[in-house]
Residue frames as qw, qx, qy, qz and C-alpha x, y, z in Angstrom:
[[0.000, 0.888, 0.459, 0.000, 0.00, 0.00, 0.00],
 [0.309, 0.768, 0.192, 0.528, 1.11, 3.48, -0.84],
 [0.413, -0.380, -0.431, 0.707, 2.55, 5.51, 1.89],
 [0.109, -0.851, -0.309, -0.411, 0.40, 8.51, 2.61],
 [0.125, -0.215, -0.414, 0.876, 1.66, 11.74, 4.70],
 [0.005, -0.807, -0.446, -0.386, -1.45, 13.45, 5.10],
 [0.450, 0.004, -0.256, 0.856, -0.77, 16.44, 6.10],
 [0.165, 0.590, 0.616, -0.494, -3.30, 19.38, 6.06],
 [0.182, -0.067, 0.274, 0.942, -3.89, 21.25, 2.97],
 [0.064, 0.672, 0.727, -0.126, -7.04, 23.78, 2.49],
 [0.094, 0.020, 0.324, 0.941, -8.65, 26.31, -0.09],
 [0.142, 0.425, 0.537, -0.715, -11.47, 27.87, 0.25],
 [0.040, -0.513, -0.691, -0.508, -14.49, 27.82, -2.52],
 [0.404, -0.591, -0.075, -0.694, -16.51, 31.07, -1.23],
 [0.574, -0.357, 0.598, -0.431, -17.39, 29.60, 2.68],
 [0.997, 0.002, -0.083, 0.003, -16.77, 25.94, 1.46],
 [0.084, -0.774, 0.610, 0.149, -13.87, 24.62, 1.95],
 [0.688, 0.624, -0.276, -0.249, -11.47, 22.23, -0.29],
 [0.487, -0.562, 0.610, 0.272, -8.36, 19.83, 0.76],
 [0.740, 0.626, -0.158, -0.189, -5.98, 19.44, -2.27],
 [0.963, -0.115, 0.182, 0.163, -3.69, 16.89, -2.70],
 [0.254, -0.821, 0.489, 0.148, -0.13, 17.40, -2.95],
 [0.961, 0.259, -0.097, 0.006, 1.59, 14.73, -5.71],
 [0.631, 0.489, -0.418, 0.433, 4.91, 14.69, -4.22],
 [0.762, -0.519, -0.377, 0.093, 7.13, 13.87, -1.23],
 [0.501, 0.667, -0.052, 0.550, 9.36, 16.95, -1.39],
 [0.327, -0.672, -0.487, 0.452, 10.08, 18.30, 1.50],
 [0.353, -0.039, 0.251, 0.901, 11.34, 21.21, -0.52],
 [0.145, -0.406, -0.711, -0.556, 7.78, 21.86, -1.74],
 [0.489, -0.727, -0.470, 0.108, 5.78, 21.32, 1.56],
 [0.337, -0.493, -0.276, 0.753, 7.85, 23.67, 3.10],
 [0.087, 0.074, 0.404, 0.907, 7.37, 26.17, 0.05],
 [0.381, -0.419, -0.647, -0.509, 3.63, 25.77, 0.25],
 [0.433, -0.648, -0.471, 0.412, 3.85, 26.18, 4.27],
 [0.299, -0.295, -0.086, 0.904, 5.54, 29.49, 3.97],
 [0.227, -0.159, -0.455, -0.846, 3.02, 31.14, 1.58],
 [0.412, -0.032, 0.432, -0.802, -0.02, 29.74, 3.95],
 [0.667, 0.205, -0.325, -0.639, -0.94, 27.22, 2.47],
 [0.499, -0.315, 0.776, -0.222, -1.81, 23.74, 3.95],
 [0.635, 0.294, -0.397, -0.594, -2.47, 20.35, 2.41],
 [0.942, -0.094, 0.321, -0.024, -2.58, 16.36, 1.94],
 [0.389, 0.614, -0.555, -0.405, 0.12, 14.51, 0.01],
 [0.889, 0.076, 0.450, -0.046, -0.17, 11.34, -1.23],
 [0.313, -0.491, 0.649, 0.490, 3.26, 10.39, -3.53],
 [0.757, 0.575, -0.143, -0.276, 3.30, 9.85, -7.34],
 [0.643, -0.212, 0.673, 0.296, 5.32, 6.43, -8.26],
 [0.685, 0.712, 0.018, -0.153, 5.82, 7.38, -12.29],
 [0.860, 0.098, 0.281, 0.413, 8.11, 6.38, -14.23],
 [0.116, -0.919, 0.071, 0.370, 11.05, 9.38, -14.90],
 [0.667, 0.025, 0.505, 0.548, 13.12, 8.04, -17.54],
 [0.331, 0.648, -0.092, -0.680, 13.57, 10.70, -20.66],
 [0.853, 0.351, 0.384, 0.039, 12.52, 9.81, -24.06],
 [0.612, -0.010, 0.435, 0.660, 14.71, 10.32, -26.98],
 [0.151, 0.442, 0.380, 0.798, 14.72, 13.53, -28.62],
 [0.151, -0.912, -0.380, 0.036, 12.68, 15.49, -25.69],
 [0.114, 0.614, -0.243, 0.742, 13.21, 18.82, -25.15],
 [0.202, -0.021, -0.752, 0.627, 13.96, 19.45, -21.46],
 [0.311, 0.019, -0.177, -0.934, 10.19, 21.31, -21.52],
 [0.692, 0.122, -0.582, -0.409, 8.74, 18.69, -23.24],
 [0.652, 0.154, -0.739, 0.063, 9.70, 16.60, -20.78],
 [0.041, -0.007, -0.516, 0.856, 8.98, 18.40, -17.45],
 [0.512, -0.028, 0.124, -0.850, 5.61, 18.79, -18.43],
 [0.746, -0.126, -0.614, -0.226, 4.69, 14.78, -19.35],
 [0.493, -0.071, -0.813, 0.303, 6.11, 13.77, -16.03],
 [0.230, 0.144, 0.465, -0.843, 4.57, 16.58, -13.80],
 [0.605, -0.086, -0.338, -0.716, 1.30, 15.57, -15.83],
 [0.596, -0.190, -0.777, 0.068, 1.84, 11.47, -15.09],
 [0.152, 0.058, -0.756, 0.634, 2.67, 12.32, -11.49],
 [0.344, -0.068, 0.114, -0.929, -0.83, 14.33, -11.40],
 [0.644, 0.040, -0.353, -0.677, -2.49, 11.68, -13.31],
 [0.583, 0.084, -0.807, 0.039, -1.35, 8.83, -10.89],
 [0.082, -0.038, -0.673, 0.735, -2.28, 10.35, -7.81],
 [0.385, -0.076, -0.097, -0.915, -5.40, 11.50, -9.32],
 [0.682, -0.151, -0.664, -0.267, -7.05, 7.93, -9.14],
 [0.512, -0.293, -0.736, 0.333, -6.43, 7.93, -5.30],
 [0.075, -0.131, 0.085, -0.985, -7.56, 11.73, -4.64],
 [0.021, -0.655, -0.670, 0.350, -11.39, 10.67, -3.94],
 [0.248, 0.823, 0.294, 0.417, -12.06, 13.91, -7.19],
 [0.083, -0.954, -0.019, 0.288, -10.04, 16.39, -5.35],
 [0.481, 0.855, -0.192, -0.023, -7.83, 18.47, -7.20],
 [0.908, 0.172, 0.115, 0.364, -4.38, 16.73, -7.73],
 [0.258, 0.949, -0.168, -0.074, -1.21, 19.54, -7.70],
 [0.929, 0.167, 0.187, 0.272, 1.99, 17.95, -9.53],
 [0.054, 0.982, -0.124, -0.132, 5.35, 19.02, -10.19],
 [0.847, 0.277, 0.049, 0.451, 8.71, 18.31, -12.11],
 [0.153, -0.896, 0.343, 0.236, 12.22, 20.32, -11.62],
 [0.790, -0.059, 0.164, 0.588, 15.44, 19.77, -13.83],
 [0.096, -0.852, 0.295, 0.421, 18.24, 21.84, -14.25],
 [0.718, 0.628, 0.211, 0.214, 19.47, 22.41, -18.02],
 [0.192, -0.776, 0.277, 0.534, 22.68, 23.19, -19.33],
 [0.151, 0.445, -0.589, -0.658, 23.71, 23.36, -22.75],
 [0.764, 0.053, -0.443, -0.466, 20.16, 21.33, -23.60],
 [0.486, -0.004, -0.866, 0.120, 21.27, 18.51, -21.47],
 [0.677, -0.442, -0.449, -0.380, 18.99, 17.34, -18.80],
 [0.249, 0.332, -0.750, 0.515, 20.59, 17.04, -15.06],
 [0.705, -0.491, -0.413, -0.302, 18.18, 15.08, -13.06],
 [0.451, -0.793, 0.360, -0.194, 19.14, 14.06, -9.71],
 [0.323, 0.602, -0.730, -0.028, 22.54, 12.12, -9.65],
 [0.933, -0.145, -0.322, -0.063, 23.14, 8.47, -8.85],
 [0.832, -0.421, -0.248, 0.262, 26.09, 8.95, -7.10],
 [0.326, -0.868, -0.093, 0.364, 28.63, 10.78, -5.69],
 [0.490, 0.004, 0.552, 0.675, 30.78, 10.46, -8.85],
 [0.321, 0.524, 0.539, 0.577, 28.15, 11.67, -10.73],
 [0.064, -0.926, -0.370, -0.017, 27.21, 14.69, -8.49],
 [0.242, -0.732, 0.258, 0.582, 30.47, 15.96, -9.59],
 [0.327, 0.055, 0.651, 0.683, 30.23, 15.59, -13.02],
 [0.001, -0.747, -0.659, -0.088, 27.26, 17.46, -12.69],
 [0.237, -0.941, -0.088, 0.224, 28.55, 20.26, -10.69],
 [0.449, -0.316, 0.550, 0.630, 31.77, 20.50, -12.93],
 [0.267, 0.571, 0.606, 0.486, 29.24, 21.03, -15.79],
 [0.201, -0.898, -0.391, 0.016, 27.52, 23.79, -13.67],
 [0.579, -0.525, -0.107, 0.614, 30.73, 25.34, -12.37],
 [0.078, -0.293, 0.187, 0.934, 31.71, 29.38, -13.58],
 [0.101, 0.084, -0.488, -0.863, 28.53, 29.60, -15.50],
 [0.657, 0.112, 0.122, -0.735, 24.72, 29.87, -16.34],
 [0.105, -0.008, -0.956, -0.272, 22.27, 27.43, -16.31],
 [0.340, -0.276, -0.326, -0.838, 18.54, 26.90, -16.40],
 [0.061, 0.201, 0.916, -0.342, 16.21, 25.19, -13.64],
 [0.457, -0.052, -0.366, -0.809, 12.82, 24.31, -15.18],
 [0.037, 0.149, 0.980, -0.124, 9.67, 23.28, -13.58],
 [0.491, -0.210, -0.351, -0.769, 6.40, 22.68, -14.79],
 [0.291, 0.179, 0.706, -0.621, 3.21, 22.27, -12.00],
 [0.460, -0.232, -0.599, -0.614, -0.02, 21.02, -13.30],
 [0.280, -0.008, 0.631, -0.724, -3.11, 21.04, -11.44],
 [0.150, 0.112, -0.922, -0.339, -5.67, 18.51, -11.98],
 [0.378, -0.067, 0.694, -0.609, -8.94, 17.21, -10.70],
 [0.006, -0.224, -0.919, -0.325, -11.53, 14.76, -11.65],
 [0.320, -0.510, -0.361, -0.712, -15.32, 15.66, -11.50],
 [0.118, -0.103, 0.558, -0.815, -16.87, 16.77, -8.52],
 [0.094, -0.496, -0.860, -0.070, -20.04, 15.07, -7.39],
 [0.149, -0.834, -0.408, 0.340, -21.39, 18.23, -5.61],
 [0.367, 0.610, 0.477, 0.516, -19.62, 20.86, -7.49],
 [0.274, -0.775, -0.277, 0.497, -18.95, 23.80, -5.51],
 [0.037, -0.403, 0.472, 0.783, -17.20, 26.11, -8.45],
 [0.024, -0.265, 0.700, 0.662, -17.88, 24.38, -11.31],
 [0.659, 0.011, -0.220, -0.719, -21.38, 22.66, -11.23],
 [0.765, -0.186, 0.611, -0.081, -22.54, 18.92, -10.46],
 [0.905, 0.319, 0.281, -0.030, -20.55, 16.86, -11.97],
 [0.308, 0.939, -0.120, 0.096, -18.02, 19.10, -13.50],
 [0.871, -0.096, -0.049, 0.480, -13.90, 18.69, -13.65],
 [0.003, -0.926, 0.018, 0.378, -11.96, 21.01, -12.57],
 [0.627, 0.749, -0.180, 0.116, -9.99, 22.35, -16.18],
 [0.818, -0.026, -0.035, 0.573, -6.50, 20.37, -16.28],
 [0.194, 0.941, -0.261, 0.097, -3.73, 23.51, -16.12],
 [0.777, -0.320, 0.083, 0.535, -0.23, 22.97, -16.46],
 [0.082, 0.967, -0.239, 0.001, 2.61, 26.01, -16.27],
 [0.878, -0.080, -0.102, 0.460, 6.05, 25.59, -16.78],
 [0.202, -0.954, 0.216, 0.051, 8.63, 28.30, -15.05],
 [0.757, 0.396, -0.159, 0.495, 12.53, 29.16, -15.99],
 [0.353, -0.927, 0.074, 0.101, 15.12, 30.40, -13.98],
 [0.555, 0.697, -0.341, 0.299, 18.23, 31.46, -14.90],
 [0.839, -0.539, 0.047, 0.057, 20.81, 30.25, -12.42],
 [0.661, 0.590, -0.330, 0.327, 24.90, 31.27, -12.64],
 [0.817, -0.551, -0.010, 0.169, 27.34, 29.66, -10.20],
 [0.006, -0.796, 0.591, 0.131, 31.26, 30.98, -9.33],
 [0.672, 0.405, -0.606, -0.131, 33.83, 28.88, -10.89],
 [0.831, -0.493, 0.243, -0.089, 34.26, 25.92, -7.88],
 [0.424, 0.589, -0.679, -0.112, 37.60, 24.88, -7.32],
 [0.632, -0.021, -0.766, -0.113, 38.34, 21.29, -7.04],
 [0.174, -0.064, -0.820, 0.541, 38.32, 21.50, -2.70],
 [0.322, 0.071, -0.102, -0.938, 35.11, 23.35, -3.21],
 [0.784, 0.105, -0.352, -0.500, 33.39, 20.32, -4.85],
 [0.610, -0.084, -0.779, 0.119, 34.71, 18.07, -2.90],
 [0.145, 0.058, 0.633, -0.758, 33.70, 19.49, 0.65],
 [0.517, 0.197, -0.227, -0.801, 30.17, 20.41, -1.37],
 [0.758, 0.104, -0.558, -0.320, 29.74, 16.51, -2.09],
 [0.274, 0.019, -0.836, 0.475, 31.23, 15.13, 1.18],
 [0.405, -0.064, 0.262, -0.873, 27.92, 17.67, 2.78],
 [0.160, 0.198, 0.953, 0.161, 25.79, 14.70, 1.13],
 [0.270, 0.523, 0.169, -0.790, 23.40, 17.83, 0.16],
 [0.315, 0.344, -0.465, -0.753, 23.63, 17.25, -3.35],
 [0.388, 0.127, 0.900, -0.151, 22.27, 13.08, -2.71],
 [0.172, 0.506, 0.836, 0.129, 18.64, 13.97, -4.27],
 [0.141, 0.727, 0.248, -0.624, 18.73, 16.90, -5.69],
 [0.744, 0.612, 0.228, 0.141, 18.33, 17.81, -9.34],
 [0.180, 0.946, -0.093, 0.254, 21.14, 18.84, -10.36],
 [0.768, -0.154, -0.452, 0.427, 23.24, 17.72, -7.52],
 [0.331, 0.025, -0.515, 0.790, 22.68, 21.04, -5.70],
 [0.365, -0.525, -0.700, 0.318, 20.61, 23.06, -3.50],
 [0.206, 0.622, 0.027, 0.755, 20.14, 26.68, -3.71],
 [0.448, -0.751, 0.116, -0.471, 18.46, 27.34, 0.15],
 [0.945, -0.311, -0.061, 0.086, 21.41, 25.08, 1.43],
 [0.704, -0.434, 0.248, 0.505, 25.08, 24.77, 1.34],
 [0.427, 0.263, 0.374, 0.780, 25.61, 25.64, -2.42],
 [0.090, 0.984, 0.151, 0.039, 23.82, 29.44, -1.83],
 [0.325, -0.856, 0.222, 0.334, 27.47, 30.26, -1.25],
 [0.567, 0.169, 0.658, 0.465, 27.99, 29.35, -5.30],
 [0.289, 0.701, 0.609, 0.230, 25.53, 30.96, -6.66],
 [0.237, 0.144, 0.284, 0.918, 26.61, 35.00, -8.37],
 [0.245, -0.034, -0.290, -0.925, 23.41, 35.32, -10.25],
 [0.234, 0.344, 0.909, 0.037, 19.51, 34.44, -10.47],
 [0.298, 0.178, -0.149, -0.926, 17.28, 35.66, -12.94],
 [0.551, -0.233, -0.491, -0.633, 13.59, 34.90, -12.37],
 [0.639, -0.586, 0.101, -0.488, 11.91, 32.96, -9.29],
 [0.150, 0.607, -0.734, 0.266, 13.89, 31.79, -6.75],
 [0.780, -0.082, 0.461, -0.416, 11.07, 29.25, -5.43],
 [0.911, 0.376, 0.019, -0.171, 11.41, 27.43, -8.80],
 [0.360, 0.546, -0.711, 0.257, 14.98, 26.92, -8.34],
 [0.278, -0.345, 0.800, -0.405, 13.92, 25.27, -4.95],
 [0.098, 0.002, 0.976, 0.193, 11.04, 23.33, -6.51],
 [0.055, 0.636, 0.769, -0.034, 7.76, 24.56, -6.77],
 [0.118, 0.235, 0.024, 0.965, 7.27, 28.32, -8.28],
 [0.039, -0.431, -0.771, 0.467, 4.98, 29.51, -5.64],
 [0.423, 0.521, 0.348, -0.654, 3.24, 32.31, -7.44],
 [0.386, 0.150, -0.583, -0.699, 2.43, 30.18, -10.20],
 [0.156, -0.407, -0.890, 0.130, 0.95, 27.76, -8.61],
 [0.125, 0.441, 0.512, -0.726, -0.87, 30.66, -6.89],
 [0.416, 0.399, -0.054, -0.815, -2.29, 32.12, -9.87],
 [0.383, -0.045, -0.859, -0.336, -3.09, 28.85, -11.49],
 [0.022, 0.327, 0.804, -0.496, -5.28, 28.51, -8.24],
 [0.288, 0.474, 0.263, -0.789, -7.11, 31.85, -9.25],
 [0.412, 0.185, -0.654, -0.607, -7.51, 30.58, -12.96],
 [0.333, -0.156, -0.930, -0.030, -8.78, 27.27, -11.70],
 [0.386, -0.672, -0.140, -0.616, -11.28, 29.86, -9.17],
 [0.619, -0.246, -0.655, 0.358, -9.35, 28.44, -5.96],
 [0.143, -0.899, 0.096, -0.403, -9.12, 31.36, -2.95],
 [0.669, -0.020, -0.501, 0.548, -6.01, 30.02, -0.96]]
């Protein structure tokens, strides 16, 4: 059986209220979604994450945040479903999170003296409502998925750098093989655009995908 954190999460239809499911066991996320006020359930998405040939990094952020949505959605009991994908891109290539500690330096040796992108796309889902509070009986709430860029440019690291950085075991499970609200903020130069979506979950998109979708968080 699935491990479930349920946690508390709750939006507000006019004086109804809503709990929306959370597809992911991030803690990166939850905490992102705590700081902004915002509470929920999460029940994990097991999806396959492999990339296909020939995706764009895009292309590919937005199938797997969809799957994740669309696998959790079957155990959601119709509530809305909110899903999310993060890799960091550098010259087109894909840096997921590393397999080992070998590879989270060949990762961060890619990254090192220079820009790079960190894309993630959120999709918000829901099956039909029996009772309808927004939308009518019967009625689904309208799939939306967004996808956010952030420009990201790190000082050049020198080799004791990356090794202290990888001994931290920070980089373990992270895309990318670092952290921006951790050890490796003391890398990072530049960021251009949101600095939530570098941690995993742009928080005002999601928000305004709420108001499109007629949530009131």
């Amino acid at each position: 059986m699935a491990f479930e954190i349920l946690v508390s999460f709750v939006v507000s239809f006019g004086g109804s209220v809503e709990r929306i499911i959370l597809a992911s066991t991030s803690p990166r996320r939850a905490e992102l979604l705590r700081a902004a006020g915002i509470e929920f359930d999460v029940i994990p998405a097991n999806v396959d994450e492999t990339t296909h040939s020939g995706e764009t990094p895009e292309a590919y952020v937005r199938r797997v945040a969809d799957a994740k949505a669309t696998a959790v959605l079957r155990r959601a009991s119709g509530r809305p479903v909110l899903a999310a994908d993060t890799v960091v891109v550098v010259d087109g290539v894909i840096l997921g999170k590393p397999v080992d500690r070998d590879d989270a330096k060949r990762m961060l040796r890619m990254l090192s003296g220079r820009a790079h992108e960190v894309i993630t796309a959120v999709t918000l889902l829901s099956g039909a409502d029996p009772l309808g509070p927004l939308w009518g009986p019967g009625k689904a709430l309208p799939a939306l998925t967004r996808v956010e860029t952030t420009v990201v440019e790190f000082a050049p690291l020198a080799v004791d750098d990356l090794e202290w950085y990888v001994a931290t075991g920070e980089p373990d499970d992270k895309a990318g093989a670092y952290a921006i609200q951790g050890y490796a903020s003391r890398f990072v130069t530049r960021i251009a655009g949101s600095y939530s979506n570098v941690v995993g979950l742009p928080v005002s998109t999601v928000f305004q995908m709420f108001k499109e979708a007629g949530f009131r968080p």
